[in-house]
C-alpha positions in Angstrom: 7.0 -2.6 2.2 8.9 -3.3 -1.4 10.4 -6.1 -3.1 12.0 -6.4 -6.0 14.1 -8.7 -8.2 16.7 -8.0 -10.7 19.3 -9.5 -12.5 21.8 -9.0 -15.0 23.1 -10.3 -17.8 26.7 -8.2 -19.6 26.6 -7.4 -23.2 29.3 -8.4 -25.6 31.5 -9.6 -22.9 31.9 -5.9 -22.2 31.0 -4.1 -18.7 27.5 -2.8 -19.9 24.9 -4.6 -19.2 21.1 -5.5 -19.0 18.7 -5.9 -16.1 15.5 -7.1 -16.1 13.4 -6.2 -13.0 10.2 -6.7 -11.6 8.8 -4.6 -7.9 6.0 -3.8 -6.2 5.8 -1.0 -3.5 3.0 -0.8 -0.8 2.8 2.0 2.0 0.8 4.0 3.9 -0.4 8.0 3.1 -1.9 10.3 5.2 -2.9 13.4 4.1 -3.0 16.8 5.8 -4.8 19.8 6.0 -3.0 22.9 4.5 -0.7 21.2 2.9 0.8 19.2 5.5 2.5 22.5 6.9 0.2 21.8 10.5 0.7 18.0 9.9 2.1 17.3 13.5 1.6 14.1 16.0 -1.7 15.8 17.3 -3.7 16.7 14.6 -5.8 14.6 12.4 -5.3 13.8 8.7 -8.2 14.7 6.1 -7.2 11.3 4.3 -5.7 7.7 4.5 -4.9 5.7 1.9 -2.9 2.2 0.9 -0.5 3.0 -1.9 0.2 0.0 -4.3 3.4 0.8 -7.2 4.0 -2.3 -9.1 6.4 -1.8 -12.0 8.6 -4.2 -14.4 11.3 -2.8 -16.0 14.8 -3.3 -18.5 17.3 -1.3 -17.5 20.8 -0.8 -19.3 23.7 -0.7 -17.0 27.1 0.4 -16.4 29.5 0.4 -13.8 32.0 3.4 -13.0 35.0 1.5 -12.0 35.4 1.5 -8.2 33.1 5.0 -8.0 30.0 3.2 -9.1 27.1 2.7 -11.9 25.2 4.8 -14.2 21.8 3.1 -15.6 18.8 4.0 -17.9 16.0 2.4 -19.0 12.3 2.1 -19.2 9.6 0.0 -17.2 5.6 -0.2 -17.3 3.9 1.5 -13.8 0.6 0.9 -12.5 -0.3 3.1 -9.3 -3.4 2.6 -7.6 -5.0 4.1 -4.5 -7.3 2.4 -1.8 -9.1 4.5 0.9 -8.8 3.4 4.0 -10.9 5.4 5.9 -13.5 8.4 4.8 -12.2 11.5 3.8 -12.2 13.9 6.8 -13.3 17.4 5.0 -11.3 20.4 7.0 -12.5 23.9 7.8 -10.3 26.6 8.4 -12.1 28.4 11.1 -9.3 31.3 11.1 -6.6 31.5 14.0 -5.8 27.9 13.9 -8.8 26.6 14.7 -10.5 24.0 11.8 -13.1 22.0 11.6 -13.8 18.4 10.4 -16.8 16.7 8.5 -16.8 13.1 7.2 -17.2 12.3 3.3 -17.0 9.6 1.1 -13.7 8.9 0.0 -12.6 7.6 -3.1 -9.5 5.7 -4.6 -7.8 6.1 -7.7 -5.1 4.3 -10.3 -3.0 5.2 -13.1 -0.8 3.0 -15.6 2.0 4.8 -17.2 5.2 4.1 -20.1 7.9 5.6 -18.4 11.5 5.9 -19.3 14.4 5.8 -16.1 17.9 7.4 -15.6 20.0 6.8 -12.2 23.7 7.4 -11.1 24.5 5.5 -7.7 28.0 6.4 -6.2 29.2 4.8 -3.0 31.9 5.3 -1.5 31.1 4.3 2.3 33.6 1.6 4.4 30.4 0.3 5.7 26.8 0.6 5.2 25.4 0.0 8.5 27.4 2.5 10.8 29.6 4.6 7.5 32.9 6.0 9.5 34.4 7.2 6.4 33.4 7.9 2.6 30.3 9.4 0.7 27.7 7.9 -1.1 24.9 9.3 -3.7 21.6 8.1 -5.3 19.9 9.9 -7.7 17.3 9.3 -10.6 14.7 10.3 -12.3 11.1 8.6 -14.3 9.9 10.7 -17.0 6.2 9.7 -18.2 6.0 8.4 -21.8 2.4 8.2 -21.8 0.0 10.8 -22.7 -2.7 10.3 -20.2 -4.4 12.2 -17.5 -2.7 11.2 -14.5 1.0 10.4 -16.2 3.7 12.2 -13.6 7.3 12.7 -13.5 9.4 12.3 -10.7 13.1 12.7 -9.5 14.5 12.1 -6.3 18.4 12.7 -5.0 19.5 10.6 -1.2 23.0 11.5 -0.1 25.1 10.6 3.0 28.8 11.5 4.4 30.9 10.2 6.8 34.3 11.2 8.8 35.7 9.8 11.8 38.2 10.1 14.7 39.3 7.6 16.3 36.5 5.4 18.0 33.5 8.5 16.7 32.3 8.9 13.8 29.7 11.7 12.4 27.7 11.4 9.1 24.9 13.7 7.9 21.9 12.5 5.0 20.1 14.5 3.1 17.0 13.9 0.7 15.0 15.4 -1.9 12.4 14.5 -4.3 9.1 15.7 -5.9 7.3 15.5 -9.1 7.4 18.1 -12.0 5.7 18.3 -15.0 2.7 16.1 -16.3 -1.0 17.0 -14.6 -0.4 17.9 -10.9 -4.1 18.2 -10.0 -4.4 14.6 -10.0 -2.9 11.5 -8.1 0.6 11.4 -8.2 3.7 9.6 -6.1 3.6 10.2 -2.8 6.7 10.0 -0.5 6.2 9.3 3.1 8.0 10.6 6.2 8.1 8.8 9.6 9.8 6.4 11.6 13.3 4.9 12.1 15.7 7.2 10.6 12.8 9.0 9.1 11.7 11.3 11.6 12.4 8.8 14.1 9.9 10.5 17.1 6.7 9.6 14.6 5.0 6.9 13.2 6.3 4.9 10.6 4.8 6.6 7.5 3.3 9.5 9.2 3.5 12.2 6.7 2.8 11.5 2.8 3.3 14.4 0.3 4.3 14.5 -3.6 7.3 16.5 -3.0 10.2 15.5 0.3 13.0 17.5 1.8 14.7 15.7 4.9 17.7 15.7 6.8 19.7 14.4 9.3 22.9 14.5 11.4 24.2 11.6 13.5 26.9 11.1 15.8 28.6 7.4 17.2 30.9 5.6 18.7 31.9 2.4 18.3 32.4 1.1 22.1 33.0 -2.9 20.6 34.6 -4.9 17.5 34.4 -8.9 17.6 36.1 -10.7 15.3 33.9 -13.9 15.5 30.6 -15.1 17.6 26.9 -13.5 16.6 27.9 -9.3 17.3 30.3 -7.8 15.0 30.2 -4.5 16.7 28.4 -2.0 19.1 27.9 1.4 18.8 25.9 4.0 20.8 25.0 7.1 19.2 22.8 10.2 18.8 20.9 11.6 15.9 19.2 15.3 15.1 16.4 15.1 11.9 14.4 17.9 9.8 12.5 17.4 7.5 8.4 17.3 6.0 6.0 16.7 2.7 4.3 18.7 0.8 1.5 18.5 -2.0 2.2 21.5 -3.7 5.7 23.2 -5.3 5.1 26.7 -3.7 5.5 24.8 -0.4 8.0 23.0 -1.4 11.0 23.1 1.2 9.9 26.3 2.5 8.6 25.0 6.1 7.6 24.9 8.6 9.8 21.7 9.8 9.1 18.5 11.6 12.0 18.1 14.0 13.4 14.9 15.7 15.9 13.8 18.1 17.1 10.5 19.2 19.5 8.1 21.3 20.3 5.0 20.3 22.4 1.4 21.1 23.2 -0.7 17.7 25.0 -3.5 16.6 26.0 -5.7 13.6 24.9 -9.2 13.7 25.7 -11.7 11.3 21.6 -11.5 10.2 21.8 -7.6 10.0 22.1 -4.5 12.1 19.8 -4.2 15.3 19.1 -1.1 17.0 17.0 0.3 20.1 16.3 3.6 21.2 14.3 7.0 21.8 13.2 9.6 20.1 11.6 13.0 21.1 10.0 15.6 18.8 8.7 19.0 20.0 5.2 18.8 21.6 5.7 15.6 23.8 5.7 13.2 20.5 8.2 10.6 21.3 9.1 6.6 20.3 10.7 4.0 21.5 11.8 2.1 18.7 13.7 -1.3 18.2 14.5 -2.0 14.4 15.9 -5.2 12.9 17.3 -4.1 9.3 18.7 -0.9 7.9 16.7 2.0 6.3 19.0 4.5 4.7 
């Protein structure tokens, strides 16, 4: 769950311009045993906590004509982390095989200065079902405090689209992790799971400080309505990759969580609305109806 709010103000009657913002941030984290690389629907995580990012923020803007914006700035961060459940110790017992014992768990927080850069392009038709164009977010928060438990993050989401005639195909990738500042303790945590996140699993499955996930999906747009509730409705299929891990030598080598769906959408004038299956590997599967878009 986030929300935030933002507005701007221009500068000199000129196109840069200055946004103060306020958001807070609340998910899920489970944490696996070697390093999320067995993390699968079946086995059991050695943690669970709430995640709580609040953070207020002035950013400087500016927009890149028709291609998009460019923006730095700096924001205060508070990160905190409450258990919510005790900390599952895990033996391995060799050949796959590990053990569990139950221990107190502990939570955490940090508060760090940070200073933010980001370059959003987009250059999709549409948001909800893209049939042509590209679109790129990228950024980065460098810590400006020196504290134990300050991190640095960046994170990079992607997405093309091409079409012909009523089908389209577009494919997403992601990647993110922290670097620098002290690794050994707390840090951001990104979460995989759920609608077009590893659709098969839970929503916010998998939580790890570093994220590499993609996906491929293919549509077709079987309606277009000019007026009434429906706008349009497609039917489609996806294929997904992707997992978390909590250290860098892990990062984006594997294993992979793997994901396939069907699905039936439409564009309504409150937002998109979709239902359908996924299957991963194993037996996992999901049957999922989502009101809203997660890119």
């Amino acid at each position: 769950m986030a929300q935030r709010h933002r507005a701007r103000q221009p500068l000199f009657h000129s196109d840069v311009y200055v946004a103060p913002y306020a958001s807070i941030r609340r998910n899920d984290i489970n944490l696996y045993p070697g390093d999320n690389t067995d993390a699968n629907e079946n086995s059991r995580p050695i943690a669970s906590y709430m995640q709580q990012d609040l953070r207020a923020g002035l950013d400087l803007g500016m927009p890149l004509g028709t291609w998009g914006k460019a923006r730095a700035g700096v924001a205060q961060v508070w990160t905190a982390y409450h258990p919510r459940s005790s900390i599952i110790k895990a033996t391995d017992n060799g050949d796959g095989d590990w053990s569990y014992q139950a221990a107190a768990l502990s939570g955490g927080s940090t508060s760090q200065t940070v200073g933010t850069v980001g370059l959003t392009i987009d250059q999709l038709d549409d948001l909800l079902f893209p049939r042509h164009g590209f679109y790129l977010d990228s950024g980065a928060q460098f810590s400006l405090s020196r504290i134990d438990g300050s991190y640095n993050i960046a994170q990079a989401r992607g997405l093309w689209a091409m079409s012909h005639g009523i089908y389209s195909v577009n494919a997403a990738i992601e990647a993110g992790g922290q670097f620098g500042g002290n690794r050994e303790t707390p840090a951001y945590l990104f979460n995989l799971g759920g609608f077009q996140r590893l659709s098969a699993y839970a929503p916010d499955q998998f939580s790890g400080s570093y994220i590499r996930y993609g996906r491929v999906t293919g549509f077709a747009q079987r309606s277009k309505f000019d007026s009434g509730p429906l706008r349009g409705v497609f039917a489609g299929a996806s294929l997904e990759a992707g997992n978390v891990w909590n250290s860098p030598q892990h990062f984006a080598r594997g294993p992979w969580l793997t994901s396939a769906s069907v699905f039936a959408g439409s564009t309504t004038v409150t937002g998109p609305v979709y239902l359908g299956l996924a299957l991963a590997p194993g037996g996992t599967y999901n049957v999922y109806f989502q009101l809203g878009n997660r890119f």
